[in-house]
C-alpha positions as CSV (number, residue, x, y, z in Angstrom):
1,X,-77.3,148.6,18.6
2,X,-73.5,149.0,18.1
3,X,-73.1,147.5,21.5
4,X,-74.7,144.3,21.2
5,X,-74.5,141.6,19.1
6,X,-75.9,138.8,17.5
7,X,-74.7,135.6,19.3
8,X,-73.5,133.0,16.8
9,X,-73.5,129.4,16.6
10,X,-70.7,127.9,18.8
11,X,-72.1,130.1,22.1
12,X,-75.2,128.6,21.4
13,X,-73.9,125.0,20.9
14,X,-72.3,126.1,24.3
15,X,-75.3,127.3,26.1
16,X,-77.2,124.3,25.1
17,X,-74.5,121.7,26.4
18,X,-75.1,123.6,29.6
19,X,-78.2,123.7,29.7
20,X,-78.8,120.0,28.9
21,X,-76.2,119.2,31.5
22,X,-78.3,121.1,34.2
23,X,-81.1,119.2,32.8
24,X,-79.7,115.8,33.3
25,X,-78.1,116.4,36.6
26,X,-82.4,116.6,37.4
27,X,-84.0,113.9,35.6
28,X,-81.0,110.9,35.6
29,X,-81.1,110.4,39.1
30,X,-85.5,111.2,39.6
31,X,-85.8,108.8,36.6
32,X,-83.2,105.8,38.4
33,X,-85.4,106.7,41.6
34,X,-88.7,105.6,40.1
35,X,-87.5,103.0,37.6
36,X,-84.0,102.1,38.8
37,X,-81.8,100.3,35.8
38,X,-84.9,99.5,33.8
39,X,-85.0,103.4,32.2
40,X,-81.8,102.6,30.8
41,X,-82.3,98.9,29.7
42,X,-85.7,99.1,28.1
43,X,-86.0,98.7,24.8
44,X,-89.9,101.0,25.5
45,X,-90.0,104.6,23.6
46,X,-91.6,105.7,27.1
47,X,-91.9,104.4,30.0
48,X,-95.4,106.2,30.9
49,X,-97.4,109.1,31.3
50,X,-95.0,109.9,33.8
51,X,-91.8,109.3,31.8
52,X,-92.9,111.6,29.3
53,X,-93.8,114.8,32.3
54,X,-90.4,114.0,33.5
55,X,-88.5,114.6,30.4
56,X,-90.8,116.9,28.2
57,X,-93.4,118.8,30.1
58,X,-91.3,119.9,33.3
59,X,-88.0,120.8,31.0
60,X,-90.3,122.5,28.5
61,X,-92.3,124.7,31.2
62,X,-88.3,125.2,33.4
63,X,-87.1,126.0,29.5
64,X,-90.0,128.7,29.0
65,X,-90.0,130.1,32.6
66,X,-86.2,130.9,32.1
67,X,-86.6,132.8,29.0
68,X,-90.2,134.7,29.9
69,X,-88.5,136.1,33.6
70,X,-85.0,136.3,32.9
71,X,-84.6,135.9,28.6
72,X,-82.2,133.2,29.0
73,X,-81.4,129.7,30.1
74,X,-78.5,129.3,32.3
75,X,-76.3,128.3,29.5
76,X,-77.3,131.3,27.4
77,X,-76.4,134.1,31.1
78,X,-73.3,131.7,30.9
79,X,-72.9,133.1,27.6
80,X,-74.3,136.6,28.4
81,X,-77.1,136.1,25.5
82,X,-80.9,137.4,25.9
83,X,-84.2,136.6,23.9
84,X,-85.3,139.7,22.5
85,X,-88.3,140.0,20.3
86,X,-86.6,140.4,16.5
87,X,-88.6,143.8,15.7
88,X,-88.7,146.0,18.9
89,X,-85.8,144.8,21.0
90,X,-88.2,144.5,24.0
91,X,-87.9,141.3,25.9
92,X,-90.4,138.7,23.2
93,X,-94.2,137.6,24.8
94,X,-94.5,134.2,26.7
95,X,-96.9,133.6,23.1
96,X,-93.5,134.1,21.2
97,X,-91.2,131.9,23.9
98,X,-93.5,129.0,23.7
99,X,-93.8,129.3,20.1
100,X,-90.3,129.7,19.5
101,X,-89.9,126.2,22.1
102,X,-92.0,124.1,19.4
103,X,-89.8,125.5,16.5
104,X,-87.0,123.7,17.7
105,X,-88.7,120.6,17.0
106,X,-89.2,122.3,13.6
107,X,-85.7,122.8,13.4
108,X,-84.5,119.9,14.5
109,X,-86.1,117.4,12.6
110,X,-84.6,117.8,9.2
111,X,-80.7,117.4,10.1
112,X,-80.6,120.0,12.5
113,X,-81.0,122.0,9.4
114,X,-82.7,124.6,11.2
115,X,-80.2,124.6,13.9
116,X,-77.0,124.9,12.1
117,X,-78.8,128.0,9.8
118,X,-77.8,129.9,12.8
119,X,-74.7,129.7,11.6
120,X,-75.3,131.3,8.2
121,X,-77.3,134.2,8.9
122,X,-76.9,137.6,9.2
123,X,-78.8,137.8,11.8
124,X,-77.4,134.4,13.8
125,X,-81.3,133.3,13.3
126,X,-82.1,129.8,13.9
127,X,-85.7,128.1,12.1
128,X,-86.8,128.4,15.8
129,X,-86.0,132.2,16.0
130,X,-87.6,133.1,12.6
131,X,-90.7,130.9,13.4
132,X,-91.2,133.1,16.9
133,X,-89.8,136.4,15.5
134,X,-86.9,136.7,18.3
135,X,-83.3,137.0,17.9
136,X,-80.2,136.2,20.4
137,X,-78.3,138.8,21.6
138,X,-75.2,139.7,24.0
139,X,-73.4,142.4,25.0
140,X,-70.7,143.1,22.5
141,X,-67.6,144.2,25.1
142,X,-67.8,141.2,27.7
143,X,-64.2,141.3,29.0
144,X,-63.2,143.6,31.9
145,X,-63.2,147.0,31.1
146,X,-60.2,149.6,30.7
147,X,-60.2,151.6,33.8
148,X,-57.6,155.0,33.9
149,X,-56.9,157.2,36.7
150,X,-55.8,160.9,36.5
151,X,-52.6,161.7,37.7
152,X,-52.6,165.3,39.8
């Protein structure tokens, strides 16, 4: 395991800016298609059944389909990280990918609490991570690699 590592806090942060970026760059201009100025002006929670597909089913099952064929976002390849299942290494079960998608409301809701732990553990574990038994990984060496040529 000495050539990967844990990814930490601040990659993560990273990968998720990305990621919600990506994200926005989708649903900002659908959503101003279907309800123009009036998504941004209303004072409504939700604006429909179909306000709440747009911006919680379809980025929770895009979220999920990432990480069950690939083991990562975008922002987290940007980042080189995986989603490993915490105990064998192997790639984690679509059981364990949604589960660990409804920890982050878990983890979210008291502070960001369980967000920021990632920073404090050994084991760069966020509530979401420890709720789905998976941990975030990356190769440790990243950068180019040290190539040297024989001389005859």
């Amino acid at each position: 395991m000495n050539e990967f590592e844990y990814v930490g806090f601040w990659p993560r942060v990273g990968a998720a800016l990305i990621d919600s970026l990506l994200l926005m760059l989708i649903i900002v201009p659908v959503s101003l298609m279907i309800w123009g100025d009036e998504y941004f002006l209303s004072d409504a929670f939700f604006l429909g059944p179909l306000d709440v597909v747009l911006n919680y089913v379809l980025p929770a099952i895009a979220v999920i389909m990432f990480w069950v064929y690939l083991q990562a976002t975008p922002g987290k390849m940007a980042v080189s990280a995986k989603i490993l299942d915490a105990k064998t290494g192997r790639p984690a079960s679509t059981g364990q990918l949604i589960l660990r998608y409804i920890g982050y409301y878990v983890a979210t809701l008291p502070l960001l609490l369980g967000i920021i732990w990632v920073a404090f553990d050994p084991r760069k574990q966020g509530w979401h991570d420890k709720i789905a038994g998976t941990v975030v990984i990356r190769p440790r060496y990243r950068g180019p690699q040290t190539v040297t040529f024989e001389r005859d």
